[in-house]
N, C-alpha and C positions, 0 to 999 in steps of 0.2 A: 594464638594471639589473645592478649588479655583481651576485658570488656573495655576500659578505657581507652586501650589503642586501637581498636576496631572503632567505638566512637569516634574518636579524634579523625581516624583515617573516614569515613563517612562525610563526619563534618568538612573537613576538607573537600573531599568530592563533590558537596553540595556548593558550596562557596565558589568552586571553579567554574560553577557552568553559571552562576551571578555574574553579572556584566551592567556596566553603563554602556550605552549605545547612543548616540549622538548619533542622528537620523539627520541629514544637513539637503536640503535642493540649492545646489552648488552646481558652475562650470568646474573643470578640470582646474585646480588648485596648483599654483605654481609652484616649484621646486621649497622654496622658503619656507611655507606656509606647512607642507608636509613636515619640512626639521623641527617648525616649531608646535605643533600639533604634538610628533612624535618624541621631542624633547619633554615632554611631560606624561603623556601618554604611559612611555617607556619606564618612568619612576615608579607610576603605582603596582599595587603589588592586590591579590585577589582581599576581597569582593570589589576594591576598586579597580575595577579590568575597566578599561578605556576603548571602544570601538568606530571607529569612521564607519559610516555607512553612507556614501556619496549617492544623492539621487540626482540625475540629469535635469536640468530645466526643461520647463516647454519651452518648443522648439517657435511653436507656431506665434508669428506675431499678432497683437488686438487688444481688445479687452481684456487688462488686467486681469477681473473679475473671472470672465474663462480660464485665462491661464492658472490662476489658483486654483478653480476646480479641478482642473485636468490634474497640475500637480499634487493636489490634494490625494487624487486616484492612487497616486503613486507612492504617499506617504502610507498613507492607509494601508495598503498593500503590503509594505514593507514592517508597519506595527505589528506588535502579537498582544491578542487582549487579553493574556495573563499578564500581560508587564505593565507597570508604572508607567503611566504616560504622563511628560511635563511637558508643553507644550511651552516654546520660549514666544515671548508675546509682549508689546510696548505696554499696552495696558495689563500686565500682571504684578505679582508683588516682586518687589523688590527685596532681598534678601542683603542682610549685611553679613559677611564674614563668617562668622559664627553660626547667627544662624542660618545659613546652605549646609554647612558645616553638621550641624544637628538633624537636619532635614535630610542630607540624605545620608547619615550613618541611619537615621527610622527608616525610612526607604532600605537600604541593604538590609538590616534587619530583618524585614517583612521575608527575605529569603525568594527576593523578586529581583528579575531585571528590570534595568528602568530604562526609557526607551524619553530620549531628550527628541524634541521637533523642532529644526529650525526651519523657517520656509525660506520661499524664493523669496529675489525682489521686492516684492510686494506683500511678504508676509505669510500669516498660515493662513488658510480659508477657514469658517467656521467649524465646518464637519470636523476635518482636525484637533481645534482647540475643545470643542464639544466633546472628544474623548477623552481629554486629559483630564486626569484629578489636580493637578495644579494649572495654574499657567503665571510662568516665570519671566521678568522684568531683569534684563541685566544693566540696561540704562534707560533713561527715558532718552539718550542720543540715538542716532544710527550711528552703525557702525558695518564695515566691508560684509560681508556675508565670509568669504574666506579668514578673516580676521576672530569672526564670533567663533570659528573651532577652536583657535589658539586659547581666546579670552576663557570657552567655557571648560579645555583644558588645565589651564594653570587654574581655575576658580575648585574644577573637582583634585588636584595636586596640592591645593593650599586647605583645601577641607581635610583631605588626608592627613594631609603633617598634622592639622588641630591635634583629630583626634589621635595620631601617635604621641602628640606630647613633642613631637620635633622643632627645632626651631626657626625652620624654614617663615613661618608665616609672622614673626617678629620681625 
């Protein structure tokens, strides 16, 4: 096998185990929400690999404030602190189009996964956002918790076409 195809076949291998991961403390997501998650999910093609990662909510009812930590336990758990953590969060920046779009083709670049946080309810508890290198704003509205995987799929689907030059995102 030449030099070039040994490269190329490498380079591939490394690109496949790159992933976006969407780390969500979600209930059980209703049939819908799955089609439309996996309707876009399904389009991208590697280093844009698309992952649900469903974390159970606290169960226990109270203080808010506890229930984040608890769920926090469990976000935490589920991070790896070689990957890119963006924690999605009301007070982060808000990205327009483009640039998400540039952000995370740098992001894949780096030849890291990137590990998305969305919290419960109530949000991310500190310790969470504290490990993220960003913290990401997609509205300053709420929106469904089961709804924000659809939103931040089509957002990473509409990044991709950018940067193929497709014309999905006109």
């Amino acid at each position: 096998m030449g030099t070039r195809r040994r490269h190329a076949r490498i380079e591939r291998l490394i690109v496949s185990f790159m992933a976006i991961r969407l780390l969500t403390i979600t209930h059980k997501a209703k049939p819908w929400i799955h089609q439309g998650f996996n309707e876009y999910a399904q389009r991208l093609s590697a280093p844009y690999n698309l992952e649900l990662i469903e974390i159970p909510p606290c169960k226990a009812k109270g203080d808010a404030k506890v229930m984040m930590e608890q769920e926090s336990h469990k976000l935490l758990a589920a991070m790896r602190s070689d990957h890119i953590i963006v924690a999605l969060d009301r007070t982060g920046k808000a990205f327009s189009t483009e640039e998400f779009a540039q952000k995370l083709a740098a992001w894949l670049s780096r030849g890291q996964t990137i590990d998305l946080l969305v919290g419960g309810a109530d949000g991310l508890h500190a310790s969470c956002i504290k490990q993220a290198e960003v913290k990401w704003s997609l509205s300053p509205l709420t929106f469904p918790h089961q709804l924000v995987r659809i939103l931040i799929a089509e957002q990473i689907y509409r990044a991709y076409t950018l940067t193929k030059n497709h014309p999905y995102h006109r």
